[in-house]
N, C-alpha and C positions, 0 to 999 in steps of 0.2 A: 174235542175234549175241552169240557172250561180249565184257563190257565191257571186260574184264581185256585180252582180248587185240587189241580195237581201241584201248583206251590204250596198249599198248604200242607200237604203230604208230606214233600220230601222235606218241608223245614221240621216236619217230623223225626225224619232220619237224621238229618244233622243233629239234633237231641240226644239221640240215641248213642250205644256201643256200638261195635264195627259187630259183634258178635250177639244177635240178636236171639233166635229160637231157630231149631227147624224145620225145612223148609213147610210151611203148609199148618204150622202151629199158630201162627198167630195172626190175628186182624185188627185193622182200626178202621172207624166210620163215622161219620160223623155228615149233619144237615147243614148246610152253608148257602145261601142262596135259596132255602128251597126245595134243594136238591139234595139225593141221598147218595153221597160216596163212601164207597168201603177200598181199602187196599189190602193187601196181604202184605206180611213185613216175613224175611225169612233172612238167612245168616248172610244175604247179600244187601241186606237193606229192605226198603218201602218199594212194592211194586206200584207198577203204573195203578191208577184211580179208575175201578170201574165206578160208570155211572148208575145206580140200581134205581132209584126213582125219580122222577120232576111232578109230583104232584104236591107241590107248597108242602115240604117238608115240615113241621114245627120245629121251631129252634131250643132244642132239646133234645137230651140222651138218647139214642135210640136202644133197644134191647137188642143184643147178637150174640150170639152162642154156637159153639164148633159144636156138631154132632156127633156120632159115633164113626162114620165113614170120614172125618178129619174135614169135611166142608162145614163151612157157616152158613149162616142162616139170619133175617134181621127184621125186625117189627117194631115199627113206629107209628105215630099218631102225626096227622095231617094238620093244617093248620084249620082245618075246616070239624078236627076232631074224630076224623074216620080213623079206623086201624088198619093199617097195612100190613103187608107180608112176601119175604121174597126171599127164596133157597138159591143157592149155590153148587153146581153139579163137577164142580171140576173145570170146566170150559169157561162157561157164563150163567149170570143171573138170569133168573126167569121173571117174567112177565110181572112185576106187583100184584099181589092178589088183596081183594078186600077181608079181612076179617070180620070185622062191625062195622056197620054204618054210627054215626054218632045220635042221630036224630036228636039234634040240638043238646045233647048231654056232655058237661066236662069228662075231659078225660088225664088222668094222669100218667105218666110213664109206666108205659108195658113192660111186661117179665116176658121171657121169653126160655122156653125147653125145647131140646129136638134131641131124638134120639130115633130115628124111622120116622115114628108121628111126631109131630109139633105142637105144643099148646100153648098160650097165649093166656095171658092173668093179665089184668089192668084196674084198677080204681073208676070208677065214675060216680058222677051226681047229677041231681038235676039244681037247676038254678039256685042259689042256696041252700041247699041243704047237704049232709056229710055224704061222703062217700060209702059205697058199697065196695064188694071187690067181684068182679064176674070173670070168665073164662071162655073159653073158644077152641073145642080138639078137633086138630085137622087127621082127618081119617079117609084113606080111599080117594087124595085127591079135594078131598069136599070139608069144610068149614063148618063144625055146627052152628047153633045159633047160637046166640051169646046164655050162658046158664049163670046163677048165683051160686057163689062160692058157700055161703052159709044166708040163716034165716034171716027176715027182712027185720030190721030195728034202728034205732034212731043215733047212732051213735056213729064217729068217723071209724071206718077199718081202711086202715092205708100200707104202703109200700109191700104189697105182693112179690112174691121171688119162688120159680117154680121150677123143680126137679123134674125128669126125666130119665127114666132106669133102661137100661139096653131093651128091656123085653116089652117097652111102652108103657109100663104102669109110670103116674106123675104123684106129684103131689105139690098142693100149692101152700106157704105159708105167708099168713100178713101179720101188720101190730092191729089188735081192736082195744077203740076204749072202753071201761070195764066201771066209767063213772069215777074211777080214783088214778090209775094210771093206765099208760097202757102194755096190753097181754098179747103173747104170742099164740096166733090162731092157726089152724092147717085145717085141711081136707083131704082125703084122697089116702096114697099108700101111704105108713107116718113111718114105714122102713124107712123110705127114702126122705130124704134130709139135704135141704141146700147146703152146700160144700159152699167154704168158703177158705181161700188161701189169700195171703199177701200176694201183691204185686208185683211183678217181674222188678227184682233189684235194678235193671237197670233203666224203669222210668223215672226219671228225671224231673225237678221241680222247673225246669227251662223248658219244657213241654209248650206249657201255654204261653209264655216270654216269647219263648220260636214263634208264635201265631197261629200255632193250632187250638180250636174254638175249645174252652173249655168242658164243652158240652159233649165231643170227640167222645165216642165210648173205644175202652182198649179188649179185643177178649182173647183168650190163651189156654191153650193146657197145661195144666200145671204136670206134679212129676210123680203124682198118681194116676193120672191119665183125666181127669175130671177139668171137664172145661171152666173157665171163669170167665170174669167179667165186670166193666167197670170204669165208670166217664171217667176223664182225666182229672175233673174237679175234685173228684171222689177222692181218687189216688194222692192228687198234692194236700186233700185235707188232713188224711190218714198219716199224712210224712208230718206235716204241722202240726198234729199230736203227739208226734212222736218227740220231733224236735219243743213241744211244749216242756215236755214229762224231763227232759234234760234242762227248761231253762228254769223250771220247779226245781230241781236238785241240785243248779250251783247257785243258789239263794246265795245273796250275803251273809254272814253270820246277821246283821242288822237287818235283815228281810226277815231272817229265821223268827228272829226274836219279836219283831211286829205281829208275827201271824198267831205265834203262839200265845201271845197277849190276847192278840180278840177272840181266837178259839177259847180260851180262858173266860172272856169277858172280863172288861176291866170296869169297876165298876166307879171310876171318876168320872163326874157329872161335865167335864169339859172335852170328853171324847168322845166324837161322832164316828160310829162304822156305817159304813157306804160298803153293799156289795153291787160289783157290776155283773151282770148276769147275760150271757147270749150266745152269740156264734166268735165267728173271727173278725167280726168287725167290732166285737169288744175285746178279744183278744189285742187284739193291734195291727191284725196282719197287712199288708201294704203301704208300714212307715216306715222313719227309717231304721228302725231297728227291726224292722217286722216283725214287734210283739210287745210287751206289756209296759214294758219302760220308754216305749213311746207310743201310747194310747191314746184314748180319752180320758182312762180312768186317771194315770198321772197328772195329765194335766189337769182335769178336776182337781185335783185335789191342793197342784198349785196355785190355783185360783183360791178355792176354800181357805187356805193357809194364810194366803194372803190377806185375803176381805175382812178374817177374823182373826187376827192376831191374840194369840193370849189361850186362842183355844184348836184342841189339837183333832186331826181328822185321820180317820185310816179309812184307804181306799183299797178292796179286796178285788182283784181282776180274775173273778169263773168265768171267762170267754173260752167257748168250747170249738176250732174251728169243723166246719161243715156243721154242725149241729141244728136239726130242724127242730119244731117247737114242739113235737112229740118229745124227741130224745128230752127236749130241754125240761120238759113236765115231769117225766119221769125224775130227772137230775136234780129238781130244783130242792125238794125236802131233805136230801143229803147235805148241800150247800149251806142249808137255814140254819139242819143241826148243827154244821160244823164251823159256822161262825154265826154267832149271835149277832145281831146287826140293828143299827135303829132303820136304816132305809134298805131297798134292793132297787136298784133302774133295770127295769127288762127290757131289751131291744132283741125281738126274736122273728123272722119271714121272709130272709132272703133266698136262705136256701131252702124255704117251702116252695117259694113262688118259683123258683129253679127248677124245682121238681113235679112241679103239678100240682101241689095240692090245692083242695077248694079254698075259696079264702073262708067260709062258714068255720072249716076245719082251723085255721089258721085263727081266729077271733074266739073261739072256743078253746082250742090250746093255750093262749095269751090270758084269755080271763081266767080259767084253771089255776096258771102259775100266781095267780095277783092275787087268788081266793087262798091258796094255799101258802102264799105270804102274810096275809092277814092274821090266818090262823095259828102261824108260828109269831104271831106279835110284830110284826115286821110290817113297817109301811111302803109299801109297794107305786114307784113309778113306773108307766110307760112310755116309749117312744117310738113314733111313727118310723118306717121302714125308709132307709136313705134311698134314693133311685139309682140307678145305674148309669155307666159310661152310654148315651144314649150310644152313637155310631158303634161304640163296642159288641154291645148287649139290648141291641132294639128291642126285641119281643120280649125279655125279661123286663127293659125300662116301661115299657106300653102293660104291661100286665101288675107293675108294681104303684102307677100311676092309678093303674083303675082302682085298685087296692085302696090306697089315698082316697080317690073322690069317692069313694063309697062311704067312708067313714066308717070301718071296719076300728081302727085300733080308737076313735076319738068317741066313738059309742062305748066300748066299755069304758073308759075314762071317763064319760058321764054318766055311766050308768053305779061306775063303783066310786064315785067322785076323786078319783087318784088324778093325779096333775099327769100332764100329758107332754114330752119333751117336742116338736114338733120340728122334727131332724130331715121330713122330706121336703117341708118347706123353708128352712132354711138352707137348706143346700142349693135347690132348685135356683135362690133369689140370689145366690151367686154368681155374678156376669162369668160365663164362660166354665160353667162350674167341672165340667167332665175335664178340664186340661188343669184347672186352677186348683182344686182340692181332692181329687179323685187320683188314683194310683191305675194308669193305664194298662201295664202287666197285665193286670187281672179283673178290672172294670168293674170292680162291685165293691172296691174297700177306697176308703179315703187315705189320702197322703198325709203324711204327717201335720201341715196345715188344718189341713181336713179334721183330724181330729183333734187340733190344738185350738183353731180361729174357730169353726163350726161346733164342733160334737161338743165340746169339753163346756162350754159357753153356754148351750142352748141347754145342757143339763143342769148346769149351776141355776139357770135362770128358772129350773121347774124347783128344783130344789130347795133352793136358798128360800123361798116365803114359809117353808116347813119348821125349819131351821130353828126358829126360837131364839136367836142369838142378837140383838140388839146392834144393828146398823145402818148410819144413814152414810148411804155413795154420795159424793160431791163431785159434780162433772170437773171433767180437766177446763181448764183454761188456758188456751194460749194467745196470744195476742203479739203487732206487731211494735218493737219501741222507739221507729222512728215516726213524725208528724208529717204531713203532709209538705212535699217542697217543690221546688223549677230543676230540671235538670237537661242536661247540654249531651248534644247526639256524639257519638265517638268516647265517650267513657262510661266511665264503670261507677255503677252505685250499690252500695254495701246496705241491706238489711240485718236486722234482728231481731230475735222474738226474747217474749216473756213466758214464762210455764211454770204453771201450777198445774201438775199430774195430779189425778184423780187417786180416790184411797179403792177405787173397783180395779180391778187388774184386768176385766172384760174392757170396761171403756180405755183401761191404761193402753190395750195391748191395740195397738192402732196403724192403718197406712196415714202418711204425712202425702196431702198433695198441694202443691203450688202452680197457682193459673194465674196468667195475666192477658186481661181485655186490653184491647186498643183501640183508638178513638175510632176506629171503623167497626166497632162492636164484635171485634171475629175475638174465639178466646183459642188461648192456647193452653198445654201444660207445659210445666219447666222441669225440664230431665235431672237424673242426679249428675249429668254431664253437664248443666246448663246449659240445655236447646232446648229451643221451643220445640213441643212436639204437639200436634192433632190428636195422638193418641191420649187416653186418659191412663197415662202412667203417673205413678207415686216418686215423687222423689224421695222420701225415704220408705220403702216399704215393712213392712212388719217390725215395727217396735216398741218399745215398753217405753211410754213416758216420763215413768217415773226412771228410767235408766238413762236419761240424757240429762245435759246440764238446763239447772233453772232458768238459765240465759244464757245467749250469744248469738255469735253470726249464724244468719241464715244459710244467704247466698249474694253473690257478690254480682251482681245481675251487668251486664254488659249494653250498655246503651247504642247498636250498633248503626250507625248512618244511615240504614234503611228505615229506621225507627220514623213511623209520622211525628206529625206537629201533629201535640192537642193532649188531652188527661187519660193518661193510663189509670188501671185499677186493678193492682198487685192483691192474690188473693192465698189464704195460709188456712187449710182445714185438715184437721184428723178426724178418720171413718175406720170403724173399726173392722180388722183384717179382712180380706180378702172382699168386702162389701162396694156397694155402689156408690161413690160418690156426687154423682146426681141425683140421689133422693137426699132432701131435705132433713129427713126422719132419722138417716142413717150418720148426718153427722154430729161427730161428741163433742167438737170445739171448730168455730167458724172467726176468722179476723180478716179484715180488709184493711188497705191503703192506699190514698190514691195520690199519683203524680203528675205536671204535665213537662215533656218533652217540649221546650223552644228550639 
């Protein structure tokens, strides 16, 4: 048995109540490696990890659903895009069976019904273009062929979810778009109707924190006897709406009053509304407040505030979390209504890409919302899709990447000439970006840096030429205020700088690094401990220039005995936050000095 993937189990149960469901009610499974494990969770805990498949699992949700006879049942997609399929008898799993071969066509996360027969709903498409929705009834043992759910046309029908009634009849429901939003579609019995209950009260948002894979699907019977089901991502998004809907209702009296101004519209010519529009990574989730008041949208706005003194900015944060760009299309004309706004930034396809959908679908939903920005008077940004914790979330970051190199979101931004945020490439050019600005918990949302140093930045910078508002940046200047002199091995020599902070609060907000060359050409950095160090650490890391004094001591550097003979050259630069100090480009203010050690 892999160890890896029996720890991930029981750090499941540690999540958990002592008092779970019983016994034989509930399962979790999830793809890890590759491989497909399921456990049974019963009032004693997480049972041992059967293993049900190894054929290169896709890292994503699987579909699993208890039957009528209280066994599960589980259908997923291969990394190769095939459908699989494999029942539970009581003892053991049986053999994976093939559903559909893929024959080179995407596929998105399958539904899954069992109640006697089994049937099987999934999405696909062929090489760009929108998804269909097809099906597959297992009858007698035997698989039909794969059939279409409805007539052939040119539009996305995505996320399928498929009943099952004790006596075999199904029915299948999707969203189709309909050219304006999208509609809820079905086939089959339209008695039967996907049930849908809340989550067992006692999953827990430490779930994924414990190390079980987000993509982990939970499934259960609820306490009318109807099975459910449902990835854990799903389940913590669903509790961070909930927890949203409560950090909306203890608004500040002074929140209250901001909102109800711009819903209002206020029509003084030196107030800008900015709405931020998307999932949970405009919410704010994974900083440190995991949510609005430490976002991007705040800190935009302290940026804006700043730049433009004299003139005031309100920044509206509709981050929806889990929200795909369907949902988000649908949501967006409510949002327009109920604040009037001179700009909207859309950042929307994480949790597409999570879920399977085509990217065609994905580039099509995004232009939708920017056409129906326009149309509400509203000038519409977008920004490319952030990557992921690579080691976290590989196959999501390798899928969000391709995403990018295709130029899915930088085509419509040429093509409707809307300014384009370009958040996957600045993340990316982040040394060490998945530990440095990224929120490892949960591997798809940025830390507070993240969205202070990165997000908040590279949106001002689409922004601000729109803007209309008359300003010149003037780089910082620092420099050092001693000349060049001889100094003696065994003591100590005091520097000091000069600073002129910048009127931009992107180049203010800076790491401070100090290196010193030695006459054998080796360089080093100097620690906020005053050691030399090989590493390229900042001595002062993250801060505002304008928040330090205009002069004084540096560092009081230590000439220590080992010191050669010959001209050192003492170096002072600030690179703003989290950036690379080795490209040239990246820095905002450069000063040298040089001495020689007798």
């Amino acid at each position: 048995m892999n160890q890896m993937l029996h720890l991930v189990m029981l750090l499941y149960a540690m999540a958990c109540n002592a008092t779970i469901a019983p016994p034989g009610q509930m399962w979790i499974a999830a793809s890890v490696n590759g491989k497909v494990l399921c456990s049974p969770i019963t009032s004693r805990g997480v049972g041992a990890p059967f293993v049900v498949g190894e054929q290169d699992a896709a890292e994503c949700p699987l579909a699993i659903g208890i039957g009528c006879d209280g066994n599960p049942a589980l259908a997923w997609v291969t990394e190769q895009r095939d459908i699989l399929f494999s029942s539970y008898d009581g003892q053991r799993w049986a053999t994976p069976e093939l559903v559909s071969i893929s024959g080179g066509k995407h596929r998105g996360i399958p539904s899954l019904g069992i109640c006697g027969d089994a049937v099987v709903a999934w999405a696909e498409s062929e090489e760009g273009m929108f998804e269909d929705i097809f099906y597959s009834v297992k009858t007698h043992g035997q698989w039909s062929a794969p059939r279409r759910a409805h007539e052939a046309n040119n539009v996305p029908d995505i996320m399928p979810s498929v009943a099952v009634s004790v006596d075999g009849a199904f029915s299948i429901n999707w969203k189709s778009f309909d050219g304006d939003r999208y509609i809820e579609r079905s086939m089959g019995d339209q008695t039967i109707r996907t049930r849908k209950s809340g989550a067992p009260g006692h999953v827990l948002t430490g779930l994924i924190n414990a190390g079980v894979p987000p993509h982990a699907t939970l499934a259960w019977v609820d306490e009318h006897g109807y099975s459910q089901s449902s990835c854990l991502k799903g389940i913590i998004d669903i509790m961070a709406r909930t927890d949203m809907g409560s950090v909306e209702n203890s608004l500040s009296e002074t929140d209250s009053a901001n909102e109800m101004a711009v819903s209002e519209r206020s029509t003084d010519a030196s107030t800008t509304t900015i709405i931020a529009f998307g999932d949970s990574i405009t919410y704010g989730r994974g900083s440190r407040l995991n949510g609005p008041r430490t976002g991007y949208p705040a800190f935009l706005q302290g940026i804006l505030e700043y730049n433009y003194p004299g003139h005031s900015f309100q920044l509206i944060n509709k981050g929806v979390p889990g929200e795909v760009t369907a949902d988000g299309l649908d949501r967006i004309s409510e949002v327009l209504d109920s604040y009037p706004a001179d700009y909207i930034l859309i950042m929307e396809g994480t949790n597409d890409i999570f879920s399977q959908f085509s990217f065609a679908t994905i580039e099509k939903n995004l232009e939708s919302m920017a056409l129906r920005a326009e149309a509400h008077g509203v000038h519409p940004l977008l920004a490319t899709i952030i990557p992921t914790v690579p080691n976290l979330r590989p196959q999501q970051y390798r899928s969000t990447g391709k995403f990018y190199d295709a130029g899915y979101v930088q085509r419509i931004c040429a093509r409707r000439h809307i300014p384009c945020a370009d958040q996957w490439n600045a993340f990316c050019s982040i040394p060490n970006f998945g530990t440095a600005v990224m929120d490892r918990s949960t591997g798809n949302h940025p830390n507070t840096d993240g969205y202070r140093y990165v997000m908040a930045p590279v949106w001002y910078q689409a922004v601000a030429p729109l803007l209309g508002i008359p300003f010149e940046p003037q780089a910082p200047l620092i420099t050092f205020m001693e000349d060049a002199q001889n100094l003696s091995r065994g003591g100590w020599e005091d520097f000091s700088y000069q600073l002129t902070p910048s009127n931009d609060l992107v180049q203010n907000s800076v790491d401070c690094y100090v290196g010193l060359l030695d006459p054998a050409n080796r360089f080093s950095f100097i620690s906020s401990k005053m050691q030399l160090t090989k590493a390229t650490t900042p001595m002062a890391p993250r801060v505002q220039l304008n928040e330090l004094p205009n002069s004084g001591p540096l560092l009081a550097l230590p000439i220590g005995p080992s010191y050669l003979t010959g001209v050192y050259t003492l170096y002072l630069a600030t690179v703003p936050c989290m950036r690379n100090p080795w490209r040239d480009s990246e820095r905002t203010s450069f000063a040298e000095i040089s001495f020689e050690v007798k």
